[in-house]
NUDO-787656 format. One line per 2 residues: number of its first residue (from 0); their letters; for each residue x, y, z of C-alpha. Coordinates in nm, 4 decimals. Layout:
<nodes>
NUM) a) X,Y,Z | ... .
</nodes>
This chain:
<nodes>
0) xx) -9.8461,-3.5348,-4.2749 | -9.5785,-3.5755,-3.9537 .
2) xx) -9.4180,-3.8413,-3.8435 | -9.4448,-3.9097,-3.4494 .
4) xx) -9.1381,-3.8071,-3.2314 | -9.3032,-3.8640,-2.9066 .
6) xx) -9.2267,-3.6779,-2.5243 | -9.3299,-3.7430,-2.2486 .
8) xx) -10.3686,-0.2897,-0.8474 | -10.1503,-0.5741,-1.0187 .
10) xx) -9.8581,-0.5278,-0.7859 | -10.1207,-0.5566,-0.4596 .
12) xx) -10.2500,-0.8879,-0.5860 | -9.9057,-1.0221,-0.6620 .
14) xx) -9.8183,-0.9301,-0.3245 | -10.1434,-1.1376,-0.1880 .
16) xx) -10.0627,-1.4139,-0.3804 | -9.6749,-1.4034,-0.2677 .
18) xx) -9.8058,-1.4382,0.0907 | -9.9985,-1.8149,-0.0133 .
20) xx) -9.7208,-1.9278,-0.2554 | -9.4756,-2.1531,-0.0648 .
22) xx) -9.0965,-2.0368,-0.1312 | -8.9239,-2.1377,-0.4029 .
24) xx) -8.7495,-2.3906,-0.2851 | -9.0675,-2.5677,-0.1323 .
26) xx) -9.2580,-2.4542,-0.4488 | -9.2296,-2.7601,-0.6796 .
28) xx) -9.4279,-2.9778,-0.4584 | -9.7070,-2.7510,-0.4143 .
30) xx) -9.7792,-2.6081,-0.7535 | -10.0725,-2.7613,-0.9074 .
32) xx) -9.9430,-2.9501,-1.2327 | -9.6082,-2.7875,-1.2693 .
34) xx) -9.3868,-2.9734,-1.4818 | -9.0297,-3.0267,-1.4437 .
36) xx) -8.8141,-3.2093,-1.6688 | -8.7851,-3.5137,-1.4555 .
38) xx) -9.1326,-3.5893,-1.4835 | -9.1679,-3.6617,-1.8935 .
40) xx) -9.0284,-3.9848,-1.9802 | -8.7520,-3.9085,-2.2542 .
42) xx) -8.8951,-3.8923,-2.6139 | -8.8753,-4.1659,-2.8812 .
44) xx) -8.9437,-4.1427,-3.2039 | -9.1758,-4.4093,-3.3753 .
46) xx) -9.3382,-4.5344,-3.6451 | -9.6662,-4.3966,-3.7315 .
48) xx) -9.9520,-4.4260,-3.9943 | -10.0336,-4.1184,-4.2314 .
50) xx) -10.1662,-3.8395,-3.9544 | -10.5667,-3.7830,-3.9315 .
52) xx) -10.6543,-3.5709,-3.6497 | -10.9686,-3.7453,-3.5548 .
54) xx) -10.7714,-4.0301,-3.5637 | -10.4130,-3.9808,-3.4379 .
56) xx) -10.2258,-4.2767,-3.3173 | -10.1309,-4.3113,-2.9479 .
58) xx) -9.7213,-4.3141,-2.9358 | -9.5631,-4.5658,-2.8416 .
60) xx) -9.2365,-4.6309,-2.6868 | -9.1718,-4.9890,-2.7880 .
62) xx) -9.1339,-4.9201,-3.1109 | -8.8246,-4.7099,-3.2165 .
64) xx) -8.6870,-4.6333,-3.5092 | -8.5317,-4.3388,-3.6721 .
66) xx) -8.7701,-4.0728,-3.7606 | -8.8420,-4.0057,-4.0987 .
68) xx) -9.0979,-3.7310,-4.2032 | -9.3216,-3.8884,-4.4748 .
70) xx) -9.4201,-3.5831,-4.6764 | -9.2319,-3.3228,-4.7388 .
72) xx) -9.3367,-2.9244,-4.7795 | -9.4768,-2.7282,-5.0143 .
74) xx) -9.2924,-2.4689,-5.1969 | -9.3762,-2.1937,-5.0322 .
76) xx) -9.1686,-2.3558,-4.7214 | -8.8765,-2.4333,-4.9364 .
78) xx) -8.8180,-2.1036,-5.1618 | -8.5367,-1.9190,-5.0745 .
80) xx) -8.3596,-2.1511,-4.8212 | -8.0013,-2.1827,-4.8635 .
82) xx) -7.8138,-2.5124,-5.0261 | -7.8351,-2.8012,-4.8310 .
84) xx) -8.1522,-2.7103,-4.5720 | -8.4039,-2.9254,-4.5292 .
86) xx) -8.7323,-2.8809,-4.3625 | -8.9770,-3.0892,-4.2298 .
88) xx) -9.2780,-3.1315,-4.0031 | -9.2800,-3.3645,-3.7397 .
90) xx) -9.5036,-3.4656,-3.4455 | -9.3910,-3.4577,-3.1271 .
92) xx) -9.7061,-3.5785,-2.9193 | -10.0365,-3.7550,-2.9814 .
94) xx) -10.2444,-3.4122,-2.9825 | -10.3276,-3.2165,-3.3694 .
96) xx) -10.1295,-2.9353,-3.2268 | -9.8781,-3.0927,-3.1112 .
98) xx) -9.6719,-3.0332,-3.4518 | -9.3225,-2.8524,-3.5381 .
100) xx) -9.0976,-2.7500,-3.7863 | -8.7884,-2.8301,-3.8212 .
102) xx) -8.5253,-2.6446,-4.0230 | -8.1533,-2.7628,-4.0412 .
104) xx) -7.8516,-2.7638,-4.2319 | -7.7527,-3.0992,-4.3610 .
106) xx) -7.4290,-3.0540,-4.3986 | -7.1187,-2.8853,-4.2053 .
108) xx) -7.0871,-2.8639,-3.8663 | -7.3801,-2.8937,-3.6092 .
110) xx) -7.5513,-2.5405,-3.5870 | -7.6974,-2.3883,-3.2925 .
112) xx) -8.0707,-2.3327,-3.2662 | -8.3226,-2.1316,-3.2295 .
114) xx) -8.6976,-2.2459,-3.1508 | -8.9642,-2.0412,-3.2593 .
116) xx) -9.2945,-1.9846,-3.0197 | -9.6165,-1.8257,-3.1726 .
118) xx) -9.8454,-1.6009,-2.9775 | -10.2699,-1.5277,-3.0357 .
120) xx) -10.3480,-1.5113,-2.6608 | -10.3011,-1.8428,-2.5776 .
122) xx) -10.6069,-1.9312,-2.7631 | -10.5314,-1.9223,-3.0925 .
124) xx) -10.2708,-1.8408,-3.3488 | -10.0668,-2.0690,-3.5625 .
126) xx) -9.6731,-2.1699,-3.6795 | -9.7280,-2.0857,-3.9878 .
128) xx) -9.7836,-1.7008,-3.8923 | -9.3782,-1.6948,-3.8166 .
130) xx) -9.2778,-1.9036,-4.1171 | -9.0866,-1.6083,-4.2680 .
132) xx) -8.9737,-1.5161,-3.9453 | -8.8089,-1.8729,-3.9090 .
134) xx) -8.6471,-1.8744,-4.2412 | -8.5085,-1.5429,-4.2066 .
136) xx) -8.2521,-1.7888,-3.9013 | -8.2094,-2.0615,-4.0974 .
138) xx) -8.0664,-1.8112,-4.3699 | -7.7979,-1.6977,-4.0720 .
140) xx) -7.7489,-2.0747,-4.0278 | -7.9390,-2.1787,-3.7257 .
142) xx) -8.0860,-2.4763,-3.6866 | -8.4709,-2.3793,-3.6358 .
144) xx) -8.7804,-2.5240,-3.4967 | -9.1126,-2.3217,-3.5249 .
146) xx) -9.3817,-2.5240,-3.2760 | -9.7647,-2.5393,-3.2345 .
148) xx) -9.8967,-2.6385,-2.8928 | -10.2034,-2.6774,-2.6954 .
150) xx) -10.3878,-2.3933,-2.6816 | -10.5752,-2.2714,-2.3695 .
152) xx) -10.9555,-2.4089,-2.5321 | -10.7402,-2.7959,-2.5592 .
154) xx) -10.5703,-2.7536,-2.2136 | -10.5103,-2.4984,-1.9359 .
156) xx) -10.1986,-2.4085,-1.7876 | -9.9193,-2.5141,-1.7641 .
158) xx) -9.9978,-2.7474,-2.0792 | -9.8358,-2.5103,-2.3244 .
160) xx) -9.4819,-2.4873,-2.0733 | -9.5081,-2.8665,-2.0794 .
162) xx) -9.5303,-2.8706,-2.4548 | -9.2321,-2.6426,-2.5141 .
164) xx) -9.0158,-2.8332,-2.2761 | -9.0760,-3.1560,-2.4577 .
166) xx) -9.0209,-2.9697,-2.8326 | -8.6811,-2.8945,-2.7070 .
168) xx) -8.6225,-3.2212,-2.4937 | -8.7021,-3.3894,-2.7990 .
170) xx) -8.4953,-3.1884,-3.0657 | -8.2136,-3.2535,-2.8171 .
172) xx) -8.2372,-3.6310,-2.8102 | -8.2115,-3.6408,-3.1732 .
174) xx) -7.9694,-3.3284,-3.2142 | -7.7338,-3.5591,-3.4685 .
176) xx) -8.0337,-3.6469,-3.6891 | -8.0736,-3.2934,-3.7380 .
178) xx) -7.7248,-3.1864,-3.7353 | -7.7514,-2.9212,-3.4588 .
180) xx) -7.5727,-2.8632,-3.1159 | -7.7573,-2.9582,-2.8214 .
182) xx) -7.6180,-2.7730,-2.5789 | -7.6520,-2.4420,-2.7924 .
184) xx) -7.9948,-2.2861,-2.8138 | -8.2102,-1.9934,-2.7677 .
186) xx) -8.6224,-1.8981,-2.7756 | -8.8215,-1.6362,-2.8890 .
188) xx) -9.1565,-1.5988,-2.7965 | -9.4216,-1.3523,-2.9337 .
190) xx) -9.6728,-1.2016,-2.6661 | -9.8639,-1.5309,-2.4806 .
192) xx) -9.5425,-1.6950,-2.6759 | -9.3329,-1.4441,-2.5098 .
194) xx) -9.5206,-1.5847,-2.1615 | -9.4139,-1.9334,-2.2721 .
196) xx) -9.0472,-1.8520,-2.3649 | -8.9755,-1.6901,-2.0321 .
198) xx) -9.1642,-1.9858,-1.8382 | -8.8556,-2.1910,-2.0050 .
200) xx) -8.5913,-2.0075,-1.8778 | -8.7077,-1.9617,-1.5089 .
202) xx) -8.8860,-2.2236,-1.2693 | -8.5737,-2.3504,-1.2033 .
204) xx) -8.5715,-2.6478,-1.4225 | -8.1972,-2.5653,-1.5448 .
206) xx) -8.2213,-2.6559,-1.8989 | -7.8999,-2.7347,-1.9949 .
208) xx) -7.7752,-2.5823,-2.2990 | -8.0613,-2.3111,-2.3024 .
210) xx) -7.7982,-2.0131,-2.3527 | -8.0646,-1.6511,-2.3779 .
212) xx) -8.4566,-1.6277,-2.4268 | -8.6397,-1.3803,-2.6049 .
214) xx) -8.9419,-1.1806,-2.5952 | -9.1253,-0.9808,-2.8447 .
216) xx) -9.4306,-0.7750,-2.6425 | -9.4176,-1.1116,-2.3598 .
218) xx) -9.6845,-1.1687,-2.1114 | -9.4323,-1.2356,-1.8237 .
220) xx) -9.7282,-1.1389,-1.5579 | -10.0607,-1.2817,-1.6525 .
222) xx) -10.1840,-1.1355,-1.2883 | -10.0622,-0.8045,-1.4037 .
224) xx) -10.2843,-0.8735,-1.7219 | -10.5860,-0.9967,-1.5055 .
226) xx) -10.5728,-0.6981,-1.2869 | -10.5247,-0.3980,-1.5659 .
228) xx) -10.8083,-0.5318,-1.7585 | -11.0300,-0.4696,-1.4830 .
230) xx) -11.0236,-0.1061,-1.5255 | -11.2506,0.0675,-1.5833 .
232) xx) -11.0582,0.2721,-1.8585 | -10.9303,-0.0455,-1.9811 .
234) xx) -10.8987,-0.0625,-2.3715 | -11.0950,-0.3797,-2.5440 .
236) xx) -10.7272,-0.5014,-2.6116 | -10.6301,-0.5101,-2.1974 .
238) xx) -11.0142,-0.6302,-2.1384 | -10.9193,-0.9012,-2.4197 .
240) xx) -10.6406,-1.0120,-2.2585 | -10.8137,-1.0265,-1.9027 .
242) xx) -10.9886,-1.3076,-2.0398 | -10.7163,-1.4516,-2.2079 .
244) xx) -10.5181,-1.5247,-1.9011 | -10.8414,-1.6438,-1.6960 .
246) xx) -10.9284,-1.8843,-1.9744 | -10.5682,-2.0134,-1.9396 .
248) xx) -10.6088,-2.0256,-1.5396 | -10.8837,-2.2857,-1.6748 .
250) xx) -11.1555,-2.0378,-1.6072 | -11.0562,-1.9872,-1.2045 .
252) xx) -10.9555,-1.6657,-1.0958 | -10.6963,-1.5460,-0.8613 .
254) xx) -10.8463,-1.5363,-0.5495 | -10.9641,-1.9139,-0.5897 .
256) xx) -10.6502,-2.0659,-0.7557 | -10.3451,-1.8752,-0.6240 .
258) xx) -10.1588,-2.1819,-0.6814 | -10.2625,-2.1956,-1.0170 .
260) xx) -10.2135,-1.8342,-1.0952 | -9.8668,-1.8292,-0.9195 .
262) xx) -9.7420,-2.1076,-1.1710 | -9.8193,-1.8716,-1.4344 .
264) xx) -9.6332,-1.6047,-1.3076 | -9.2744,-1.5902,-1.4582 .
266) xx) -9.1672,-1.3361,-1.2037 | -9.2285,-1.5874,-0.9501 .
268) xx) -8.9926,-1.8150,-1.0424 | -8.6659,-1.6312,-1.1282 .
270) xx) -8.3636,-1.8195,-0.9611 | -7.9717,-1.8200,-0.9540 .
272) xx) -7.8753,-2.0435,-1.3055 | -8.2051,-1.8973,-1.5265 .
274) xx) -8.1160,-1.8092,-1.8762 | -8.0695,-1.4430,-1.9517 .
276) xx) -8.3289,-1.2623,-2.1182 | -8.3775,-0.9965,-2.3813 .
278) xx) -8.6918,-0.8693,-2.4142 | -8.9027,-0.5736,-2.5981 .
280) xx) -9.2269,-0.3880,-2.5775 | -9.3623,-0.0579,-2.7706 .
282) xx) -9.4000,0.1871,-2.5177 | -9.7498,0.2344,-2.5445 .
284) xx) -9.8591,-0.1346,-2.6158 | -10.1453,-0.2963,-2.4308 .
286) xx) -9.9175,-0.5376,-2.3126 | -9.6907,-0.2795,-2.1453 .
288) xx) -9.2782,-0.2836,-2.0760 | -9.3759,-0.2591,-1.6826 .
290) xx) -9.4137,-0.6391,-1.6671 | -9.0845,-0.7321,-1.8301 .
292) xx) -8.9497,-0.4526,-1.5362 | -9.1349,-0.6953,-1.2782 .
294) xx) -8.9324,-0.9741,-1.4421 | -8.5925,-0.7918,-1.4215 .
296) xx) -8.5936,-0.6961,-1.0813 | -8.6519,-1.0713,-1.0147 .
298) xx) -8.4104,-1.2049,-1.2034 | -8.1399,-0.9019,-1.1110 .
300) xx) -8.1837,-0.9923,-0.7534 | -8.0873,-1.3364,-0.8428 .
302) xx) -7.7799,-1.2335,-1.0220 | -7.9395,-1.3262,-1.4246 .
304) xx) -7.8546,-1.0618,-1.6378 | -8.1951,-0.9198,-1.8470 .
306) xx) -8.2193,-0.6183,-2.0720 | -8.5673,-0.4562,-2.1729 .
308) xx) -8.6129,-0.2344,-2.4707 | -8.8956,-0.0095,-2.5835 .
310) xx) -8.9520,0.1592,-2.8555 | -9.1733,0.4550,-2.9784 .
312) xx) -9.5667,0.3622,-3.0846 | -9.8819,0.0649,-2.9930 .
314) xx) -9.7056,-0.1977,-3.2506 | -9.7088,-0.5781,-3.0873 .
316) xx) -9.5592,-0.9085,-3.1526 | -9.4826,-0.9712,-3.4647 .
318) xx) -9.5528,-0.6263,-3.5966 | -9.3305,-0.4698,-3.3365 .
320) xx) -9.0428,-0.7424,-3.4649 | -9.0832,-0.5732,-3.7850 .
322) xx) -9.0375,-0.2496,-3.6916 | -8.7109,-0.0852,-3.8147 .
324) xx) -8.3949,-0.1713,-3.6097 | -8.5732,-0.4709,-3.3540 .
326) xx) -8.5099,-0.7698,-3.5697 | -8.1257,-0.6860,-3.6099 .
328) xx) -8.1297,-0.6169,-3.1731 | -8.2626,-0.9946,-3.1695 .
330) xx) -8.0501,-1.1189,-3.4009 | -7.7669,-0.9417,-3.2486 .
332) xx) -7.7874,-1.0536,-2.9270 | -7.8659,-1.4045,-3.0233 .
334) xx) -7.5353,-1.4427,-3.1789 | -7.3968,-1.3168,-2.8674 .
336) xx) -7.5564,-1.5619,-2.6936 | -7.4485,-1.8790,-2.9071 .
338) xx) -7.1212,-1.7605,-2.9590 | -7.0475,-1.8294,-2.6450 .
</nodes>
């Protein structure tokens, strides 16, 4: 159970859409639900009954107290952390998925942290997939959040940005309960994850304290996606993820909902002040290391450093993170990042 802490030709068609999409510094009043920071009320934790998901309680602001998780987690969750962790789920919004885990160091000084963002096309896939992933930080001494959020079938675009921003806005607001540094944190995001992760450190929101982003196989261009599965040599795993990105435009397609379509595009968005960005592709992947070179040129231009890495085979996400020698580059560079 959780207790409540509530929040308020691909380069062709890129080019077409680039000709509808207002500039970027007209672009935040024209994008069709984009969220920015300003518009979610700061999060308060309150009070809740024990969680049903056909019956979850509304949150509400009135009443705030600290949070306190009211069951803790199994063992599975708990082996092999180091002395003094704790872990805990929490709720950070009124929807089932709207759910997180929070690892952090109870004692010592606050820790940065790292927050955790599953893939599965933006249409499935689950936390708990990246639970060994997550302890694997805690046991360098991060503070570590591993979030669900709506998937594309609960809510299109730009509902899963939306949900990210508020896990971290909310983590933030309570960084002393959890003993972490606010103004010290990174994301990694696993293919659609990897999407979401990037989406957090462009758009120009300036997070503040957001110091590198991650991404392991990310779908930076979902019109890049949309176009390459249209081939007619496509693989069922391009074809697959055609789909994927139209079900996230909430079924429209480009032509129709350029607006739409151009808030999904991370290239879009890169500006002066966006976090840097590390990410990492196999070079034969279905989700391949051409978009994250879309991404860098953007963000180059705008003076934010990004480095993309390939390596040898067709492993993604997860698997690829496994491979020999990529979780040490991540880690690596994280601590580069945070040591700052």
């Amino acid at each position: 159970m959780a207790r409540v802490l509530t929040a308020g030709g691909a380069f062709a068609l890129t080019a077409v859409l680039l000709a509808q999409v207002p500039t970027k510094a007209g672009a935040g009043a024209t994008q069709t639900g984009d969220h920015t920071p300003g518009a979610t009320p700061d999060p308060t934790p309150t009070a809740t009954a024990t969680h049903v998901p056909s019956a979850t309680p509304a949150p509400s602001p009135s009443t705030t107290v600290s949070p306190r998780p009211t069951a803790s987690p199994g063992a599975t969750a708990r082996a092999a952390l180091p002395v003094g962790a704790k872990v805990r789920t929490f709720s950070y919004g009124p929807h089932p998925r709207q759910r997180m885990d929070i690892w952090w160091h109870s004692t010592g000084p606050r820790r940065p942290a790292v927050f955790i963002i599953h893939g599965g096309w933006w249409s499935s896939g689950d936390k708990r997939s990246l639970t060994s992933i997550s302890k694997s930080y805690v046991r360098l001494g991060y503070t570590v959040v591993n979030l669900n959020y709506r998937l594309s079938g609960d809510a299109p675009w730009p509902a899963q940005r939306t949900d990210a921003l508020d896990v971290i806005k909310t983590v933030r607001r309570h960084a002393a309960l959890f003993n972490t540094d606010p103004d010290r944190y990174v994301v990694i995001g696993f293919s659609a994850g990897g999407h979401i992760s990037t989406a957090l450190g462009t758009y120009g929101d300036g997070l503040p304290g957001l110091r590198g982003v991650v991404g392991i196989s990310p779908v930076v261009s979902p019109l890049a996606s949309f176009e390459d599965g249209s081939d007619a040599f496509a693989d069922f795993a391009r074809r697959k993820l055609r789909r994927a990105a139209l079900t996230l435009a909430g079924g429209c397609t480009p032509d129709r909902c350029p607006q739409k379509w151009s808030s999904m595009e991370v290239p879009f968005h890169a500006s002066p002040g966006d976090a840097p960005v590390l990410t990492i592709h196999s070079d034969e992947e279905f989700v391949p290391p051409y978009q994250s070179e879309i991404l860098r040129g953007e963000l180059l231009a705008a003076g934010v450093p990004m480095t993309v890495r390939t390596v040898p085979g067709t492993r993604h996400s997860s698997a690829l993170y496994r491979e020999p020698g990529v979780a040490e580059t991540v880690r690596t560079w994280i601590a580069s990042r945070l040591n700052r």
